[in-house]
N, C-alpha and C positions, 0 to 999 in steps of 0.2 A: 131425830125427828125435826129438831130444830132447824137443823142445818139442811135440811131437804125441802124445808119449805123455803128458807132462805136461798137458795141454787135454782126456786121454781118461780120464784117472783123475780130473780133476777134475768132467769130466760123470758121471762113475758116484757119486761121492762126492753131487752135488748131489741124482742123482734118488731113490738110495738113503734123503736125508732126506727127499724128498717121500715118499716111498712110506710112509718109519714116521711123518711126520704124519698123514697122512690112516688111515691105522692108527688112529692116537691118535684122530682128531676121530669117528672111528667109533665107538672102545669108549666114548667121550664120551657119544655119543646114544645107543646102548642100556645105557650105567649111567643115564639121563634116566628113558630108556621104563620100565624096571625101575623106577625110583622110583615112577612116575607111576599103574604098575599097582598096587603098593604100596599108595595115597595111594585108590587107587579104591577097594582091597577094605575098607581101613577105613570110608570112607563109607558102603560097602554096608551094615558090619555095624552101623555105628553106626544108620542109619536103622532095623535092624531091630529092635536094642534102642528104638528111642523108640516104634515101631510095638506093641511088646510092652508098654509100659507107659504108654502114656495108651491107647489104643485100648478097652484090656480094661477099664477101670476106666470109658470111657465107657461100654460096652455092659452093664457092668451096673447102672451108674445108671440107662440107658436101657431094660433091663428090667423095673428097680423102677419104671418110668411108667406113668402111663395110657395103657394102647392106642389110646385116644380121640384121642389129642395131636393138634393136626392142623397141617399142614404146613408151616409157619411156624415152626415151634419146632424143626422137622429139622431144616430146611435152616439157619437160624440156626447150630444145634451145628455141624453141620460146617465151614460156613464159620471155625465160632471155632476146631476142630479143624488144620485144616489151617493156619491163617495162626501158630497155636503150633510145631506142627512144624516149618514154614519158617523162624523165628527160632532154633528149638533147634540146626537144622541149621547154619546159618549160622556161629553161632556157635562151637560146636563143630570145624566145618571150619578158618575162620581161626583158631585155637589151635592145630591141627593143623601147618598147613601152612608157620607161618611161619618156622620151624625148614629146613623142605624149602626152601622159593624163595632162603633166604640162602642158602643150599649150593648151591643150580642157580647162581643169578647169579654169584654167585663162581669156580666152571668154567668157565660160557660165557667171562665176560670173558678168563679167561688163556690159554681157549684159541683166542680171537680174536688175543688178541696175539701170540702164538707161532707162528700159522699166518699171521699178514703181516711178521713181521720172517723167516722161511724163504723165503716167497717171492721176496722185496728181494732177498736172499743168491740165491736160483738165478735169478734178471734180471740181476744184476750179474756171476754168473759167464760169462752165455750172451753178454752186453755188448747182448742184444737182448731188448727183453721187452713185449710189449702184448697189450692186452682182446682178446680173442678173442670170436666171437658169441656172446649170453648163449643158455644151454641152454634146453630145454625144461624150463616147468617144472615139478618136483617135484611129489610128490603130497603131500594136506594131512599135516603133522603130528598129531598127535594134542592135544587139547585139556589146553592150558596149565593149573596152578590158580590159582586166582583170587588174585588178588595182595589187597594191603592195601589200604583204604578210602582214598581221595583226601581231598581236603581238602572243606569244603565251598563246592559253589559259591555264586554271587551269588544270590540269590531274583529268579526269574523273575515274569512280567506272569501276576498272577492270570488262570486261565483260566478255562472257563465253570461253571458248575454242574453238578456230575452228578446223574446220576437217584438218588434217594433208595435209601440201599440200605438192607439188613434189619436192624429192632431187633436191639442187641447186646443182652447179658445184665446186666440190674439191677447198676449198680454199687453201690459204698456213698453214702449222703445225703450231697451236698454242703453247702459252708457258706451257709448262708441268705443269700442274696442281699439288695439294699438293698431298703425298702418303695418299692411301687411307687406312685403316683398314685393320690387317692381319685377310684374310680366315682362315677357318679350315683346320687342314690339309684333305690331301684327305687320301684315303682307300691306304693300304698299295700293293704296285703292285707284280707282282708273282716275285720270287726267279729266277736271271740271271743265265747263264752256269758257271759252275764251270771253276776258271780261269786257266792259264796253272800250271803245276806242278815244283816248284823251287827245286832249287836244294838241294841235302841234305847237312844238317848241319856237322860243323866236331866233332866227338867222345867225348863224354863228359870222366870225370873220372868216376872211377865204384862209387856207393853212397854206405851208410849201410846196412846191411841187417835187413829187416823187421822180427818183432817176436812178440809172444801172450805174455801179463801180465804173473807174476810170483810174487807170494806173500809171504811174511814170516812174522810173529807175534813174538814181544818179548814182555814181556813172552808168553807163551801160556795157561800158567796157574796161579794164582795170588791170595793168599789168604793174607785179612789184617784184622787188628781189626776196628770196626768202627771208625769213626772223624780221623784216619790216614789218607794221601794223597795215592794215589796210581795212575798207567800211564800205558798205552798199545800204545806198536809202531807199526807202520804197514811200510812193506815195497815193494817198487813193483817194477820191471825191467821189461822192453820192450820197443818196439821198434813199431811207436809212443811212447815218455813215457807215460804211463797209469795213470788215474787220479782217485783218493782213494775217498771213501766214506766207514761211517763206519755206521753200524746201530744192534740194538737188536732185539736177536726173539721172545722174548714175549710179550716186549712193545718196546715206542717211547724212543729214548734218554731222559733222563734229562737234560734240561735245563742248568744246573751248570755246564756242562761239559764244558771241553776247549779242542779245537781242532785246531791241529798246525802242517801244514807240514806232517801226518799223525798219530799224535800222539794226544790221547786221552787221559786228566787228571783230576783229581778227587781231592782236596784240601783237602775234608772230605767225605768220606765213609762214607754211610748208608745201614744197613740191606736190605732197597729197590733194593742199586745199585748192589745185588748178580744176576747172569745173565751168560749166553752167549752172546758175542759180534761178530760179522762178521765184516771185512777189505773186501769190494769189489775194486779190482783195473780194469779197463774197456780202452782199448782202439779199432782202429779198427779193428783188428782182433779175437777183441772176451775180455773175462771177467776171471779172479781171484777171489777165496775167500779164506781168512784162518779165522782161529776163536781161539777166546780165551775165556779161564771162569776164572770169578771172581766172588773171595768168601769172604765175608764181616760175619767175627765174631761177635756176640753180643751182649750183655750182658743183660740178662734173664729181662723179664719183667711184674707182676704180678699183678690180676685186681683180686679187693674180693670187695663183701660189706660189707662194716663194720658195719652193726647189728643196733641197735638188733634186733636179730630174736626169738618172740615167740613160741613157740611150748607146746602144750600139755602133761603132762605128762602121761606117758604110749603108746603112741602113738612110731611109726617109722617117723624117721626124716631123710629130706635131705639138708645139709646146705647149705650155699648158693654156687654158683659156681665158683670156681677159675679159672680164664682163665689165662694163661702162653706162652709168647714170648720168642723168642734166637735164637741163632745158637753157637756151637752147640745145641740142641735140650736138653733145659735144666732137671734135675731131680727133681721132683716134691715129699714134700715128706708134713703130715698132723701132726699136733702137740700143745700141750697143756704148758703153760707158768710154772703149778704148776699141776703136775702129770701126771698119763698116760692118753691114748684115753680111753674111753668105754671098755668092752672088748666085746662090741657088733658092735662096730664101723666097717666098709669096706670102703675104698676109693680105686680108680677105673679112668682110664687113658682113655679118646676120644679124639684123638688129641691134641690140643693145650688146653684141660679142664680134670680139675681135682674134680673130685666129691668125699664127704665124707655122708659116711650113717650111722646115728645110729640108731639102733633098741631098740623097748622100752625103751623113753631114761626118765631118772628119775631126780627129783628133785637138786639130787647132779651133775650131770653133765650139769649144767648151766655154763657157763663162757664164759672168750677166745678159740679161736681155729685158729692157723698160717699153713697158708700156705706156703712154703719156696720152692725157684725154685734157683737151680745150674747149674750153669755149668764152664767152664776154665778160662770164662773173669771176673765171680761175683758171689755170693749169695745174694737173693735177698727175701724179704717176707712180707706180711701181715696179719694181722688177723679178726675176725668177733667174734662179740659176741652173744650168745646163752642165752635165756632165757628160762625155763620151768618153768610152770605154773599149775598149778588143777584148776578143773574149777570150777565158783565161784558157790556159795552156797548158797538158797535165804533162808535168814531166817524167810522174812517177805514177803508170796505170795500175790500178789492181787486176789481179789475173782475173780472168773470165770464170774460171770453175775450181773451186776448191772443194777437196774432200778429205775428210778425215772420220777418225772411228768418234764414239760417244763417249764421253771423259775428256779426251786429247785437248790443249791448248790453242788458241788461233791466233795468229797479226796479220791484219792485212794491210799493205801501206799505199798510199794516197798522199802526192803533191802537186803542185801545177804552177804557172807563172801568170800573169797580167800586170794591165795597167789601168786602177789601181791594183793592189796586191789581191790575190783572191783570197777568200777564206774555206777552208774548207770543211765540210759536214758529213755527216753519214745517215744514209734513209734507209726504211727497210720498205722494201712494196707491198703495201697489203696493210701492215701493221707498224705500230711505233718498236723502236729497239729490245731487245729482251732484256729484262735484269743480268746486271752481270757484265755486260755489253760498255768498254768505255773509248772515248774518242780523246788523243794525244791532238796538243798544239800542232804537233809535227804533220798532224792529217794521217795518224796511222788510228785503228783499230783495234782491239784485244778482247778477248775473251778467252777463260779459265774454266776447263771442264764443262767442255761441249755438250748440250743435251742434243737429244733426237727433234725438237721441238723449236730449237736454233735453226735448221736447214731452213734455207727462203732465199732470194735476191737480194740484194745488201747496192747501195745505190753510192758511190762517191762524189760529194758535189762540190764544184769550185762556182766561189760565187765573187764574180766582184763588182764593186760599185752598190751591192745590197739586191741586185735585178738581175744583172748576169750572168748567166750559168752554164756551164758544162759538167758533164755528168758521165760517168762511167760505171758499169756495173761488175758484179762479181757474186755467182751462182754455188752459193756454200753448199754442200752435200755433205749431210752428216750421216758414215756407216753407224746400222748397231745390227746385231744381232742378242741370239739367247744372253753370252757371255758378256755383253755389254752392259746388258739391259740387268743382269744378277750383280753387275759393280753399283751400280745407281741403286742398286736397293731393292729391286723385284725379284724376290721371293721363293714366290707360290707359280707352282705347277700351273702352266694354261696357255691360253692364245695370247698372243701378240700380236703386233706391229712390228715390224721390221725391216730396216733398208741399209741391206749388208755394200749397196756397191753406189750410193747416192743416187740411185737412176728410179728412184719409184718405192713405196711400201708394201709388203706383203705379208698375209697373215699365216703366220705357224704356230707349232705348238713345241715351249719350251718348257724342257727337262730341265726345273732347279735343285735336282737331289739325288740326285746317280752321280757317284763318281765328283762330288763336288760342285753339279749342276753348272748348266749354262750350254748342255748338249740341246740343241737343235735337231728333235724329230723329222724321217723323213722316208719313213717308212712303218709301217704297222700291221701284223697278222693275228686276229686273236681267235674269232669266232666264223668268219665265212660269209658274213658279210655284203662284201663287197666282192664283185665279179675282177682279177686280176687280167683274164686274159682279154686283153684289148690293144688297140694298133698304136702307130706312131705316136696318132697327134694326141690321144689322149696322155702317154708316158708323158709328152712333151710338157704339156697345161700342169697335169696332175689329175687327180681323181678320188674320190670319198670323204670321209669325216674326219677332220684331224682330231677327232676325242673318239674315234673310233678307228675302223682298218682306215687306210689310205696310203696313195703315194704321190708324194709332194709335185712333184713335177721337174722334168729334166734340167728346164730353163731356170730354175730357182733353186737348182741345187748348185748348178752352175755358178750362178750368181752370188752364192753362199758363198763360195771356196775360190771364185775366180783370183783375186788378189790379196789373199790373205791367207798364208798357212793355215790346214787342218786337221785334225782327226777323228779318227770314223772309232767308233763302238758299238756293238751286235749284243744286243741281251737277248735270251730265247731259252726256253721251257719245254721238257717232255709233259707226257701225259701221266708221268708220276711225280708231278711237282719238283722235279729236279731242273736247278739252273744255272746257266753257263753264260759265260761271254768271253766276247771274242774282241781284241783292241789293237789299231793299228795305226802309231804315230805320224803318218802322212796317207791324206785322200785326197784327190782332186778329179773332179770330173772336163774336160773339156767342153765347148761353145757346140753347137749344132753343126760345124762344116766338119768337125770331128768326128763326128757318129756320137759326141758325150764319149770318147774313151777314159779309161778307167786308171787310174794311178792307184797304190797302194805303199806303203811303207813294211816297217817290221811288225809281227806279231806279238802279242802278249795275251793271254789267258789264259780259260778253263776249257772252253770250250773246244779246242782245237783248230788249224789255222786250215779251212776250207776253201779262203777268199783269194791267195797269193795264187792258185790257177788261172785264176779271171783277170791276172792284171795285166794290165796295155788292152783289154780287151773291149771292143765296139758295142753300143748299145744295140741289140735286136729285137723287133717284135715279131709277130705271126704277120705283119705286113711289111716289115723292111728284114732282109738276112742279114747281117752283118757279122756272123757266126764262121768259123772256120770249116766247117760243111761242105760249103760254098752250095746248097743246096735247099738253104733255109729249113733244114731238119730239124736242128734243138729246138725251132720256136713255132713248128709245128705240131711237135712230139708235148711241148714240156709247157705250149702254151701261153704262158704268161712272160713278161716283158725283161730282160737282162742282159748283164753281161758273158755272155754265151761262147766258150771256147770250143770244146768238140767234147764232149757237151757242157755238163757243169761236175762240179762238187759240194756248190751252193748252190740250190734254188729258192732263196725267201718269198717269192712271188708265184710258187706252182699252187697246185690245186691245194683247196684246203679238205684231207682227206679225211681228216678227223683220228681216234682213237686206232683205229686199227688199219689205216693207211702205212702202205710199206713197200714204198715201189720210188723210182728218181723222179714222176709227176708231182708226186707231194713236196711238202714245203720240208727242205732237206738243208741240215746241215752236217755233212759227210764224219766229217773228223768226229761230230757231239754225239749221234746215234746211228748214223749209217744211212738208209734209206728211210727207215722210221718216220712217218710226218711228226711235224711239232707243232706240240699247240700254240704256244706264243712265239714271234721275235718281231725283235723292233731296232730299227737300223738310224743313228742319229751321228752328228757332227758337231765339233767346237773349235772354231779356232784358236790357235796356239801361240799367238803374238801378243 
């Protein structure tokens, strides 16, 4: 019971202080509001004192104006009107006020703290005490005054530019800023009135009178010997004095000259410095010239060759040429150390040369010959020597044509006589010497394993005196053929070159492999080809492909065998791949007034000997008979071109009949298959030497 009264007096005790806090925190805020109305009426009246006294004093400034003013000048005042007032207020306010907010803060705070230590106290007596839902809130207070000026902040990121606002009002002249960079100048302004005219000046003395250059030359005329010194004056009056210059008229000055005050001088004279000189003197009224010549003596100067000079005897000669320098213009005169000239001799004056001629000039007038050039300042001369010579004499000619095979050795000998001795050379025409090729003291020749490539004109020369020559030649013809041509080293199966009798080259086809190679083709049958039955002149030339049928031709088979032993071999084939030959240690064909008759030797082979009918036998075609007929039967029966008896037992040149030909038209070797044609034969030659 006790204790419930006591828990009931302490609840009334507790709400009793709440009741006279909030009491308290009330008369709080309306002694605020009261100030605050206070604090308003004074701003009110103070703006109306500043309204009272700048306003009135602008309006009647602004009376005493031009009514004209125009609107730029308004609106300026006011803007400067108003942003005055807003500073005046401002200021005034905070003076005001700062008095009032110490006194508000210092209430608020204590009666913050006394209305939370009250509360603490009625939580603690209730022993239960929490936040309850926050109210609605309150309506605004009324507008705080403005407290004191903060501090200043940080300086912000300059921002953009604003738009230009209105001239304020003329302040007072600032201080003269630094001088600025000098401008360009400006454009040049027009030309002012001419100023008044001064008075003249008093009389001068009278001055000189003006005059043209006038020039005089000492000497005017000037002759020395060369390497003396020698000098020309020049001299010039007027008025300006005129200013000398001196120059030549057909060239530039020399260099070496000295020039002084108008005087031009020479230490040593040369034959070059002979000339006309000009003195120009020049001032403004115009120019002077006088002239001088200078003449430089000289002493002669004489150009010969000195020899020696060959010449032929009998012959007209012209020695060689003396050319002659001076002044004066020296005399020239021709002469001999021991005796007189020729008495054929004319010498003869072109200008600065002097020419000597002898006609048919002879062994006795060989020697010296001087030329001598005078004149005032010297004599002067030199001489050339004169050789005559006969022309040499070969005592020992080289023959005119030599021939020999390819490999073979050569000498060929060469001497001659004169006076002086001759020497003697060897040339080849066309080309220098071949390797291998040597020339003896003796004037002989030699050469060791003759190529095909050696053949050419070969030149003997006797020379004497260095200039005279005699010459004899000698026309080397080198044979080769197949077998020649396989000693030197060729090989391989093909065409060639070849000049079996030194008279010309001709191309065949050599066999390096039959039988030891170096047979010389000269006939061929394999496939049909080529047409056999043809006339004279063709057998004669020849006819087809030497890598194919053909027949070489009469005249170069001739020429194969004409002067050198040979022998014939026949290779030839059935049409069952069987093969035979046929070989006969002597062939020789005769020249064309022979008809090409036919030689043959002894036999050896497989084949059988079908050729030893035909021999001593005359070539015939279907256009010449040379056949024992006497009717020209064989070769119009059989065709093609041979050595044709009454008829044959060879025909390599008949028709090409092929596999199943079998009659004496086809290409028949009697003794090998009878009348049978055959496919292959091939008819070839090797000399035996």
């Amino acid at each position: 019971m006790t204790q419930g009264r006591t828990k009931s007096a302490f609840t009334s005790t507790g709400t009793l202080i709440s009741v006279v806090s909030v009491l308290i925190y009330c008369a709080g805020f309306v002694r605020v509001e009261i100030k605050l109305n206070e604090q308003e009426e004074r701003m009110s009246e103070m703006e109306k004192l500043l309204r009272v006294k700048d306003p009135s004093s602008s309006e009647v400034k602004s009376s005493k104006k031009d009514p004209t003013m125009d609107l730029t000048g308004k609106t300026s005042g006011i803007h400067s009107n108003i942003a005055n007032d807003i500073r005046i207020k401002r200021h005034v306010a905070n003076d005001l006020n700062i008095t009032e907010n110490k006194e508000r803060d210092q209430f608020v705070v204590r009666l913050e703290s006394l209305l939370s230590d009250r509360v603490m106290k009625l939580c603690q007596a209730k022993h239960s005490c929490s936040q309850g839902p926050p109210g609605p809130p309150g309506q605004p207070g009324p507008r705080g005054t403005k407290g004191s000026r903060g501090r200043r902040g940080k300086k912000g990121i300059k921002g953009d530019e604003g738009i230009m606002g209105s001239p304020g009002k003329g302040g007072k002249q600032g201080i003269m800023g630094p001088r600025g960079h000098k401008g360009e100048p400006g454009k040049k302004g027009q030309t002012g009135p001419p100023g008044v005219t001064g008075r003249p000046g008093m009389k001068g003395d009278p001055g000189e009178s003006i005059s043209s250059p006038v020039v005089g030359i000492s000497p005017s005329t000037l002759r020395v010997n060369e390497n003396e010194a020698a000098s020309l004056q020049c001299s010039a009056s007027g008025n300006p004095q005129p200013i000398i210059e001196w120059s030549r008229n057909d060239s530039t000055l020399s260099p070496k000259l000295e020039m002084t005050s108008g005087k031009i001088t020479w230490k040593k004279v040369a034959g070059s410095d002979s000339g006309i000189y000009t003195c120009t003197a020049r001032n403004i009224l115009g120019k002077a010239e006088g002239f001088a010549k200078l003449t430089v003596n000289v002493k002669p100067l004489v150009s010969l060759h000195p020899g020696p000079t060959y010449v032929k005897e009998g012959t007209n000669v012209t020695l060689p040429i003396c050319h002659v320098t001076g002044y004066p213009r020296p005399t020239t005169t021709w002469s001999r150390p021991l005796g007189k000239l020729p008495h054929s001799s004319v010498y003869s004056y072109l200008g600065n040369i002097s020419i000597l001629e002898v006609f048919n000039i002879q062994m006795k007038d060989s020697g010296n010959y001087i030329c001598t050039a005078s004149n005032l300042l010297a004599t002067t001369s030199m001489q050339t020597f004169l050789v005559v010579v006969r022309l040499p004499n070969f005592t020992i000619r080289p023959p005119g044509n030599v021939s020999l095979t390819a490999g073979a050795s050569l000498t060929i000998h060469c001497s001659a006589t004169g006076d002086p001795q001759p020497v003697i050379s060897w040339k080849r025409l066309g080309a220098q010497l071949p390797d291998g090729w040597n020339q003896w003291s003796n004037g002989s020749l030699t050469v060791r394993n003759v190529t095909h490539e050696d053949a050419g004109i070969y030149m003997c020369v006797a020379t004497s005196g260095g200039v005279l020559e005699n010459s004899a030649i000698s026309k080397v013809h080198v044979k080769s053929d197949c077998s020649t041509l396989l000693k030197n080293d060729h090989t391989q199966s093909g065409i060639y070159k070849i000049d079996p009798d030194g008279k010309g080259q001709f191309r065949v086809y050599c066999d390096m492999h039959t039988d030891g190679g170096g047979w010389t083709v000269f006939q061929r049958r394999r496939d049909g080809s080529v047409d056999f039955s043809r006339g004279w002149d063709d057998y004669k030339a020849g006819f087809g492909q030497l890598t194919d049928e053909f027949w070489l031709g009469n005249e170069k088979i001739h020429r194969l065998i004409a002067s050198t032993p040979s022998s014939l071999r026949v290779d030839m084939e059935d049409w069952n791949r069987a093969k035979a030959y046929a070989k006969y240690d002597r062939f020789s064909v005769g020249d064309e007034k022979s008809q090409y008759k036919l030689e043959v030797g002894s036999f050896s082979g497989t084949a059988g000997d079908s050729l030893t009918n035909h021999n001593t036998m005359k070539f015939s075609t279907k256009d010449r008979n040379n056949d024992l007929s006497g009717s020209n039967y064989c070769s119009r029966i059989y065709t093609g071109g041979w050595w044709f008896n009454y008829c044959h037992s060879a025909n390599p040149n008949g028709l090409y009949q092929g596999k199943n030909g079998n009659d004496y038209k086809g290409i028949i070797w009697y003794t090998f298959r009878g009348t049978k044609s055959l496919k292959f034969i091939e008819m070839k030659l090797k000399t035996t030497s």
